[in-house]
C-alpha positions as CSV (number, residue, x, y, z in Angstrom):
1,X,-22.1,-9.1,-14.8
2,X,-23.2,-8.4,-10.9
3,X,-20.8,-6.5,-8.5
4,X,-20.6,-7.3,-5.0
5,X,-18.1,-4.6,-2.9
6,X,-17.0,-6.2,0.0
7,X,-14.3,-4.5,1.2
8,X,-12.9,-0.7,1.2
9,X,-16.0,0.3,1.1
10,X,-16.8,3.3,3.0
11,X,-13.0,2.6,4.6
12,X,-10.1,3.5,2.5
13,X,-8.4,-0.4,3.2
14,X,-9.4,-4.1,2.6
15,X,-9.8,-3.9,-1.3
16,X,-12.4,-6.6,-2.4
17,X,-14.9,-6.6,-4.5
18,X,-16.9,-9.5,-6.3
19,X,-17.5,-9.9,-9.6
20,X,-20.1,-12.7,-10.9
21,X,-19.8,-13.4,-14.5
22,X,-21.7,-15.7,-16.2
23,X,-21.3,-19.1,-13.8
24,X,-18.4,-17.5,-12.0
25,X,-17.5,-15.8,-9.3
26,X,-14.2,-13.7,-9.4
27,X,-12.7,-11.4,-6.9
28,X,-11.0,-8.0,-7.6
29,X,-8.3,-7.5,-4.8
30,X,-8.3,-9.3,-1.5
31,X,-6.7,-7.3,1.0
32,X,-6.6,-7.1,4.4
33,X,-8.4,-4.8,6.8
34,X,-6.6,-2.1,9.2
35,X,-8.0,-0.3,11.6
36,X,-8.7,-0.4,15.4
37,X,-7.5,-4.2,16.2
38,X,-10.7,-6.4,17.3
39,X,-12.4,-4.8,14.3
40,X,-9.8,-5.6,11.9
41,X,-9.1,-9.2,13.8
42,X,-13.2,-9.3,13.2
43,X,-13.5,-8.7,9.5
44,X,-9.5,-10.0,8.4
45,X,-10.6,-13.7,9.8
46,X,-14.0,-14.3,7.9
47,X,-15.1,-14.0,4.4
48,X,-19.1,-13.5,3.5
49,X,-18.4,-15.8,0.7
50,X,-17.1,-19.4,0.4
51,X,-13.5,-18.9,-0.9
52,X,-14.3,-22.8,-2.4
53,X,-16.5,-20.7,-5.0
54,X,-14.3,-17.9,-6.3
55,X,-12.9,-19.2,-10.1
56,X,-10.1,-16.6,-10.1
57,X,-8.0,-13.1,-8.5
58,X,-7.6,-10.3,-10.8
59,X,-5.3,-8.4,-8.1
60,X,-4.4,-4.5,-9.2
61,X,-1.3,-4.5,-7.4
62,X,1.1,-5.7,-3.8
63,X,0.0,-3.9,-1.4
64,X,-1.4,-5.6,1.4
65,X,-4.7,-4.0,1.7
66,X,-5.1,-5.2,-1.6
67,X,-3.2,-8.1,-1.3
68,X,-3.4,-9.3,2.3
69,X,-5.6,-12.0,2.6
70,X,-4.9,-13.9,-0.4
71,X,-3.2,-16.5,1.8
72,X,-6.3,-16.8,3.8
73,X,-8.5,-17.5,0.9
74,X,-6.6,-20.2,-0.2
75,X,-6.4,-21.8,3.3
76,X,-9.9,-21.8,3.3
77,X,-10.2,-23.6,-0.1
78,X,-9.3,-21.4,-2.8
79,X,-7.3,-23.4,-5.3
80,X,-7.9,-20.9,-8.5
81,X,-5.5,-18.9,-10.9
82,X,-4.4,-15.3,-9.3
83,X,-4.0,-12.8,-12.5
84,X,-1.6,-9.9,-11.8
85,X,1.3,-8.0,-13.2
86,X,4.9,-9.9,-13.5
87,X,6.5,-7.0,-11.1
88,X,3.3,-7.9,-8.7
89,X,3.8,-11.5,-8.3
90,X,7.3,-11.3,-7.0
91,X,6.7,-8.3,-5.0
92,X,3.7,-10.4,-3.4
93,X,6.2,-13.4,-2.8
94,X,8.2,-11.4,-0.3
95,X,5.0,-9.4,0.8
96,X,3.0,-12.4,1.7
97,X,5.4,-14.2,3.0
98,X,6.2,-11.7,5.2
99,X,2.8,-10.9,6.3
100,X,2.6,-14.5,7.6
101,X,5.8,-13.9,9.5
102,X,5.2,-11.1,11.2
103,X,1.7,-12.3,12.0
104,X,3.3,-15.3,13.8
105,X,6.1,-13.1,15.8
106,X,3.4,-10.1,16.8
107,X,1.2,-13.1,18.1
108,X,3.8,-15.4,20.0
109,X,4.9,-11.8,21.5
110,X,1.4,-10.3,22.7
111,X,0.9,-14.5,23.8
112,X,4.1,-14.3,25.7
113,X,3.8,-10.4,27.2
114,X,0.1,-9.9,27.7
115,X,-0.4,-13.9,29.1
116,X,-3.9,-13.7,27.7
117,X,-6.7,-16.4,28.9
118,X,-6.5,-17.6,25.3
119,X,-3.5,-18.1,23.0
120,X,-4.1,-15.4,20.0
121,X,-3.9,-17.3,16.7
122,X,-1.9,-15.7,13.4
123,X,-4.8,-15.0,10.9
124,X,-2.5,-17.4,8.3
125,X,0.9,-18.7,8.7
126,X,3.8,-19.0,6.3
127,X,2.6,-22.4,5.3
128,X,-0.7,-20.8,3.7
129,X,1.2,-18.1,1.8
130,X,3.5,-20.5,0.2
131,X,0.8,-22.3,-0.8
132,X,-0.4,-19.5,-2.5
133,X,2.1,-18.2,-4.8
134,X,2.0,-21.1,-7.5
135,X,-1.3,-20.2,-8.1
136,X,0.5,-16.3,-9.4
137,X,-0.1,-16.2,-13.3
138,X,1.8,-13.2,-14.2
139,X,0.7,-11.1,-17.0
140,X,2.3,-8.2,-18.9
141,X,0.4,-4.9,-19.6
142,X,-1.8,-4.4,-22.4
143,X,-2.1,-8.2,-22.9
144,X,-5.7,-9.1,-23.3
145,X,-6.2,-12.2,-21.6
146,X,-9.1,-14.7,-20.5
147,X,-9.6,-15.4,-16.7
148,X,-12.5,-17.5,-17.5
149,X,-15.8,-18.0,-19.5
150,X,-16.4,-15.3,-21.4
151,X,-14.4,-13.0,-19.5
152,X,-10.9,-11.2,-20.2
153,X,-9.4,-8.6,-18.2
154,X,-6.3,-6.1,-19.7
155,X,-3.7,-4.1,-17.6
156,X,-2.3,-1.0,-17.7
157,X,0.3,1.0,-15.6
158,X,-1.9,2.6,-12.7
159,X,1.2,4.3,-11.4
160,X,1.3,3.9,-7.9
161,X,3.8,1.8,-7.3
162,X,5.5,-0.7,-9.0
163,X,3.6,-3.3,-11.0
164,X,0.1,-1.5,-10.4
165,X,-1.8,-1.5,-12.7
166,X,-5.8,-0.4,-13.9
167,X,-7.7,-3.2,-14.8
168,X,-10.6,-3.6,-18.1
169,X,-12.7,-6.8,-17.7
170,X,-14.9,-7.2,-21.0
171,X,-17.8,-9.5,-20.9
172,X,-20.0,-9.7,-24.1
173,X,-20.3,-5.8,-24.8
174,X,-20.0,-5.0,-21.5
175,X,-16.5,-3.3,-20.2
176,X,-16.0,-2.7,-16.4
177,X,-12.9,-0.7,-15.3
178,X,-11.4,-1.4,-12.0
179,X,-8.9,1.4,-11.0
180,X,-6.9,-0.4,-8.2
181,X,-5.2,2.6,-6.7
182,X,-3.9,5.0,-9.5
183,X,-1.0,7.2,-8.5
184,X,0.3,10.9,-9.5
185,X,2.5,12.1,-12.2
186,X,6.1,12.9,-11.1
187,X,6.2,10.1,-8.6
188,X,9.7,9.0,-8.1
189,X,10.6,5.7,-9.6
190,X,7.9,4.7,-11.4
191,X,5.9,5.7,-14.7
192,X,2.9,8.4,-14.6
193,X,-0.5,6.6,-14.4
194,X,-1.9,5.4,-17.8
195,X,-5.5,6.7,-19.9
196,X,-7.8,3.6,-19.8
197,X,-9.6,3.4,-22.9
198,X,-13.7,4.1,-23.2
199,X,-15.2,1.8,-21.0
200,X,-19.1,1.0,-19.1
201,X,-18.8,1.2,-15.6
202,X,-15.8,2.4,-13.4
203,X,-14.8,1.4,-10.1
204,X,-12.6,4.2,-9.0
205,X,-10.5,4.9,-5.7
206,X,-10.8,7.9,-3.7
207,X,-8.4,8.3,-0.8
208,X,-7.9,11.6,-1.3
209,X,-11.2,12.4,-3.5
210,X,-11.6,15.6,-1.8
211,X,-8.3,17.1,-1.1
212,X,-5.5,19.0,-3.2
213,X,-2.1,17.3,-2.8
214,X,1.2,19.6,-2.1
215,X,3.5,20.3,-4.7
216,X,6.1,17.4,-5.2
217,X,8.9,19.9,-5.3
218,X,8.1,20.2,-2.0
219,X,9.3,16.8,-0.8
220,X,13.1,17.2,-1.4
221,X,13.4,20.3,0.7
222,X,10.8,19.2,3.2
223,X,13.1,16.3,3.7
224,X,16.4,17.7,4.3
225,X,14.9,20.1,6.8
226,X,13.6,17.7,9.0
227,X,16.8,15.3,8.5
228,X,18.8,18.9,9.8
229,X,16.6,19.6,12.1
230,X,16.4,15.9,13.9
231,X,20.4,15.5,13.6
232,X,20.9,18.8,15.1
233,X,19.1,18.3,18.0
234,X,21.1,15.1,18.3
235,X,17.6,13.1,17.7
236,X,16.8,9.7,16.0
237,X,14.4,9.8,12.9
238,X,12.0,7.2,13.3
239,X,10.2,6.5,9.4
240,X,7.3,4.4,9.5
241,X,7.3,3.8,5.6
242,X,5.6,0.9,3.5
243,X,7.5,-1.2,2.2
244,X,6.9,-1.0,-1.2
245,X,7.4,2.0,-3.1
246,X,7.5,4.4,-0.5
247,X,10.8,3.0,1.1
248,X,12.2,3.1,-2.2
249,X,11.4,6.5,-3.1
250,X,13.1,7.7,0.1
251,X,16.2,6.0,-0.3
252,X,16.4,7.5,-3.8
253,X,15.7,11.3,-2.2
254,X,18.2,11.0,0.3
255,X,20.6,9.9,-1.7
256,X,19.8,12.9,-4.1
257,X,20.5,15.3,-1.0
258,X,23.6,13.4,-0.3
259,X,25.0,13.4,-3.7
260,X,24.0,17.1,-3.5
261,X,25.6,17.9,0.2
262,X,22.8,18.9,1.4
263,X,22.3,16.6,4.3
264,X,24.6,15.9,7.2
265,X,26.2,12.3,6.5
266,X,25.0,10.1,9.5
267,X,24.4,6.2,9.4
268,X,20.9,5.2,7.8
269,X,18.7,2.4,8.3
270,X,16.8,0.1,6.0
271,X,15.3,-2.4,9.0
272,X,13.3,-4.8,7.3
273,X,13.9,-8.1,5.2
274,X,10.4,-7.3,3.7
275,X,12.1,-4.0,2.7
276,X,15.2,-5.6,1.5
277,X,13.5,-8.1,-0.4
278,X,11.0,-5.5,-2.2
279,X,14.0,-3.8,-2.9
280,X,15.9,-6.8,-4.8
281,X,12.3,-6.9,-6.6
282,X,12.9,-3.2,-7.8
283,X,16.5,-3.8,-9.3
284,X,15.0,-6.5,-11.2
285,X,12.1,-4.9,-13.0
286,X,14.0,-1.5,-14.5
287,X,11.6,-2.1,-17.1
288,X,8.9,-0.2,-14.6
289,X,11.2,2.5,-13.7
290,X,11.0,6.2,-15.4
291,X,13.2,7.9,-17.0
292,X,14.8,10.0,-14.2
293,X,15.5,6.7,-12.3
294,X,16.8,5.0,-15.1
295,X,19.5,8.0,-15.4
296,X,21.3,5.9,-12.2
297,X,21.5,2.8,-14.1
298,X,22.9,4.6,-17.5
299,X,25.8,6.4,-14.9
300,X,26.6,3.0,-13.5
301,X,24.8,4.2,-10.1
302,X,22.8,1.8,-7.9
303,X,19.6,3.9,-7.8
304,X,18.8,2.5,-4.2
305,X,22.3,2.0,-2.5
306,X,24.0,4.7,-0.7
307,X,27.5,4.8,1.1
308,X,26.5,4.8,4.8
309,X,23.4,3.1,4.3
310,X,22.7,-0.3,5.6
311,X,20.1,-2.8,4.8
312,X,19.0,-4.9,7.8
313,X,17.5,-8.5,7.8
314,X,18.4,-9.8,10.5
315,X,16.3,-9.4,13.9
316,X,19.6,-9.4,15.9
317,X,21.0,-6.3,14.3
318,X,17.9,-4.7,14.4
319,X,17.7,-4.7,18.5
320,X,21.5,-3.5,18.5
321,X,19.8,-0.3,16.7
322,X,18.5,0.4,20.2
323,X,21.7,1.0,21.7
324,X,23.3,2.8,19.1
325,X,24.2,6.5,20.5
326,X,24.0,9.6,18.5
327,X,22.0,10.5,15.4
328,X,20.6,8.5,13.0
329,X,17.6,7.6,10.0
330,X,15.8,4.6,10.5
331,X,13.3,3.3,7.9
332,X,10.8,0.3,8.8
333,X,7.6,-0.4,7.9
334,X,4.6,-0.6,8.3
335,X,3.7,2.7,6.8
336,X,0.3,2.9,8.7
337,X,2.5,1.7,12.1
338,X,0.6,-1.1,12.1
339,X,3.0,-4.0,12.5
340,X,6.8,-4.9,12.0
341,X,9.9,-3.4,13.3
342,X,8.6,-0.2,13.2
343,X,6.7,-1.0,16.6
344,X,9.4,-1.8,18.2
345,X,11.5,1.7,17.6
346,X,8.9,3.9,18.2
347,X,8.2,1.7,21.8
348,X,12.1,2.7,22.3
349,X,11.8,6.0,21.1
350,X,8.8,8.3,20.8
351,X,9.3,9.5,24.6
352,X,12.0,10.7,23.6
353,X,12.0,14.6,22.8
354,X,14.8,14.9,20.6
355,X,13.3,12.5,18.0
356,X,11.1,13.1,15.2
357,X,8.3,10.3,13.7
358,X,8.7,11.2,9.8
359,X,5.2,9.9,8.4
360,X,5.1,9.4,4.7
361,X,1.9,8.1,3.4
362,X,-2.1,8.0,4.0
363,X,-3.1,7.1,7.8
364,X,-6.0,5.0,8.3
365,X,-8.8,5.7,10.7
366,X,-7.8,4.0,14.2
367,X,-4.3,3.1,12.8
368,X,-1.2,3.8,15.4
369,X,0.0,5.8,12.7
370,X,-3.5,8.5,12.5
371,X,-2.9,8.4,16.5
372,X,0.6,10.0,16.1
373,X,-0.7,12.4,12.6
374,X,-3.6,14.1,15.1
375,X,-1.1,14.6,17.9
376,X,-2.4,12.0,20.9
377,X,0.3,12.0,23.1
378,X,-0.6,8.5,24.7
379,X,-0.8,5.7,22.5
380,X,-0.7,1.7,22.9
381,X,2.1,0.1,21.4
382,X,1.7,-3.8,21.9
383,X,-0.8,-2.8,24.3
384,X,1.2,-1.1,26.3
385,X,0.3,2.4,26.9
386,X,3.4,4.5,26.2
387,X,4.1,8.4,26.4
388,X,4.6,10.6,22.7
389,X,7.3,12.9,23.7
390,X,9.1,13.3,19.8
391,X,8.1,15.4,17.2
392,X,5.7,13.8,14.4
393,X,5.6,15.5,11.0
394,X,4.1,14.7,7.9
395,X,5.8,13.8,4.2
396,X,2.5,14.4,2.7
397,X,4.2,15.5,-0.8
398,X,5.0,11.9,-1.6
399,X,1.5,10.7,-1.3
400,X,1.1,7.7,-4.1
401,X,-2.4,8.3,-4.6
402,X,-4.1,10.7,-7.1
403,X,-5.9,13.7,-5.8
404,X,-9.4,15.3,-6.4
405,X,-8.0,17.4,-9.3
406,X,-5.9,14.5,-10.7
407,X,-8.4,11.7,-10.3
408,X,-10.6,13.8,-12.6
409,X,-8.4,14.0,-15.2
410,X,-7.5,10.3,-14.9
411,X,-11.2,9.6,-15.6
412,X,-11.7,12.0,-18.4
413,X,-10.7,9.7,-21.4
414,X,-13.2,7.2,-20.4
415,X,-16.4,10.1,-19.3
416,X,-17.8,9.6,-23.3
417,X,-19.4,6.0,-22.5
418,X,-19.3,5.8,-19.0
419,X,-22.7,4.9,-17.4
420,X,-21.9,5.0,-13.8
421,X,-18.5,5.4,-11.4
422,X,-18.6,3.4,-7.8
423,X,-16.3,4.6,-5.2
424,X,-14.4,2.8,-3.1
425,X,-11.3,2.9,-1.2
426,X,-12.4,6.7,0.7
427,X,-13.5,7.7,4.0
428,X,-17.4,9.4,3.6
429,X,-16.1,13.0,3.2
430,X,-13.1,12.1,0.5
431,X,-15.6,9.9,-1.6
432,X,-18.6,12.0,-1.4
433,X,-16.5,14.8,-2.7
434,X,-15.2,13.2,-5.4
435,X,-18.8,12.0,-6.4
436,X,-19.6,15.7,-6.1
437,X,-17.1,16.8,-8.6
438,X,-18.0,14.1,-11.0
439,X,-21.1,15.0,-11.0
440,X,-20.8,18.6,-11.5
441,X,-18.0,17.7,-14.5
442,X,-19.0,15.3,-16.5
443,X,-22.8,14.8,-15.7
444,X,-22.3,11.4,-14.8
445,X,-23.6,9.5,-12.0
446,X,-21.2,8.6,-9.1
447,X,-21.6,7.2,-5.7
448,X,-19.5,6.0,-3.0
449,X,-20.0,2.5,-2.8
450,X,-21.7,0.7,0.7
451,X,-20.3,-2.9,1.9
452,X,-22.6,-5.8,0.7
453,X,-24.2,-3.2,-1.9
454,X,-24.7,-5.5,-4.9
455,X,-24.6,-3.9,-8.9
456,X,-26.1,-5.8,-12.3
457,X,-24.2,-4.2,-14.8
């Protein structure tokens, strides 16, 4: 085997990595890139491979900066099997088609706003990701399965959200692990993240690799203050929230604190098809669910429907939003504030004082969404510069990726063979802390992984 890491590499998005395998040439992820726009625009548009060569996709789960560019690939010749989890291929057919979507809007609005010299061009269009979801060959976990030559790959639950999963390609008597992004115990919804079994070489995520996670308790009572605090000023909650997983998890918390009287009853907001979609995807997979979420479908509850909460897909009704008066909760991706609906409230909103900006997840570097975490109080919104007048806080507590202490002990079962750990998917600091720690713990050598940087295992 040789490993190529091409992507979320010294960044924390834009999961891809090469595998070469035998005659083959596979990819692990193939997500998209986000960060400040004409670098993103620069490294989402190419590949430094030809797509034509890649045999087949072993994808670790729907996010898009895992997922992203899959559409891309195949309009620029891929034509081979994608290998994922059967929750992760229909989350990724609304996901992708989405993407494509908003793509097409976000660029016939900057064309028709800004008037550019040149017409911007959607990185894909809805065409591409439709032709790429017959290619999908879902596979259950722990079902050893061949993706080519000589080469099988197994799944387990990763626990991040779901349909993740940790991936074991064997080759010969050679095992890699890949751990897409593995998520903490307790996590609403979903199952606690699986022990991979003894393997060679570990390609591990890092996002937080050198920080120590809140309590989950926390979250609950962090979210009904802010949700008191907002309504009493008579303010909007704005909550940029990714789609999958995260929006979920929120509806399930509120509608704890409402079943529980602890919150003020004012109309919510779900304003995304993506969101709606995702969310039809989670109703049909309650194999995926844990146990506590699973106590809604054994009462006869709808774990993610609550009485004054309204799920929008059309564009129409998500304009009238803007001229609703009074207090509300609006929850619209993209968690990062990248793209989407999301855009358009906070452009209606954030210079507003009386409203808060709930963020809920990991902020990438140059995102609109690390703008608003360090507290700029002019940011561009479609490229136009607008004024930060509302409160932002932070939901860190529901984070869906491991921590220092927990990535550790995710590792452990595997630290008895393992020759050497690659990081990925970390700013500098997280990854060279984790490297650090592993180190120091198991005597094992770890390194955060460069873009380009090539591996013969």
């Amino acid at each position: 085997m040789k490993l190529t890491f091409h992507g979320a590499a010294g960044t924390v998005t834009g999961s891809m990595h090469r595998l070469d395998a035998g005659d083959k040439t596979y990819l692990l992820d193939c997500g998209m890139y986000q960060g400040r726009r004409k670098e993103a625009e620069r490294r989402n548009r190419t590949f430094p491979f030809d797509a034509r060569q890649v045999y087949a996709v072993a994808l670790s789960h729907a996010h898009i900066d895992h997922s992203g560019r899959l559409p891309l690939l195949v309009k620029n010749g891929f034509h081979g099997p994608i290998f994922a989890t059967p929750a992760t291929s229909d989350l990724c057919d609304a996901m992708l088609r989405d993407t494509a979507h908003i793509a097409e809007s976000d660029v016939e609005f900057v064309n028709r706003h800004l008037r550019e010299t040149e017409p911007v061009e959607p990185i894909y269009t809805m065409e591409d990701a439709e032709a790429t979801m017959p290619l999908f060959r879902p596979v259950d976990y722990h079902t050893p399965t061949s993706i080519g030559p000589g080469l099988t790959m197994e799944s387990y639950d990763a626990g991040h959200i779901l349909g993740s999963s940790s991936i074991v390609l064997t080759e010969g008597s050679v095992r890699l692990a890949f751990s897409g992004d593995v998520g903490r115990p307790g996590l609403p919804i979903i199952r606690d993240p699986e022990a991979l079994p003894p393997v060679d070489y570990l390609i591990m995520e890092s996002t937080y690799g050198g920080r120590t996670h809140p309590q989950q308790g926390a979250a609950l009572a962090k979210l009904e203050a802010v949700v008191k605090e907002t309504i009493g000023r008579g303010g909007r909650l704005i909550v940029p929230s990714f789609a999958v997983g995260r929006t979920q998890q929120l509806v399930l918390l509120l509608h704890q604190l409402i079943n529980e009287g602890r919150i003020p009853s004012v109309p919510m907001f779900v304003d995304s098809p993506l969101a709606v979609n995702v969310t039809e995807v989670f109703r049909a997979h309650p194999e995926c669910y844990d146990e506590e979420a699973r106590r809604y479908l054994v009462n006869g509850e709808d774990p993610f429907g609550i009485k004054r909460l309204i799920y929008i897909r059309d564009a129409g009704e998500s304009k009238k939003l803007n001229d609703l008066r009074g207090p509300f909760i609006v929850i619209s991706p993209s968690g990062m504030c990248e793209a989407g609906r999301v855009l358009h409230h906070l452009r209606h909103n954030v210079g507003d004082a009386r409203t808060t900006v709930l963020l809920t997840g990991y902020q990438a570097e140059n995102t609109l969404g690390r703008k608003l975490k360090e507290g700029m109080r002019s940011v561009r919104i479609f490229g136009i510069p607008t004024e930060v007048r509302a409160r932002v806080e932070s939901l860190d507590e529901l984070s869906g990726h491991a921590d220092n202490g927990e990535l550790l002990g995710w590792m452990e079962p595997m630290t008895r063979t393992l020759k050497r750990v690659f990081l990925v998917h970390g700013e500098g600091n997280e990854a060279n802390a984790l490297a650090e720690a592993i180190r120091e713990r198991y005597g094992i050598e770890a390194a955060p992984a460069a873009p380009g940087q090539s591996f013969d295992l």
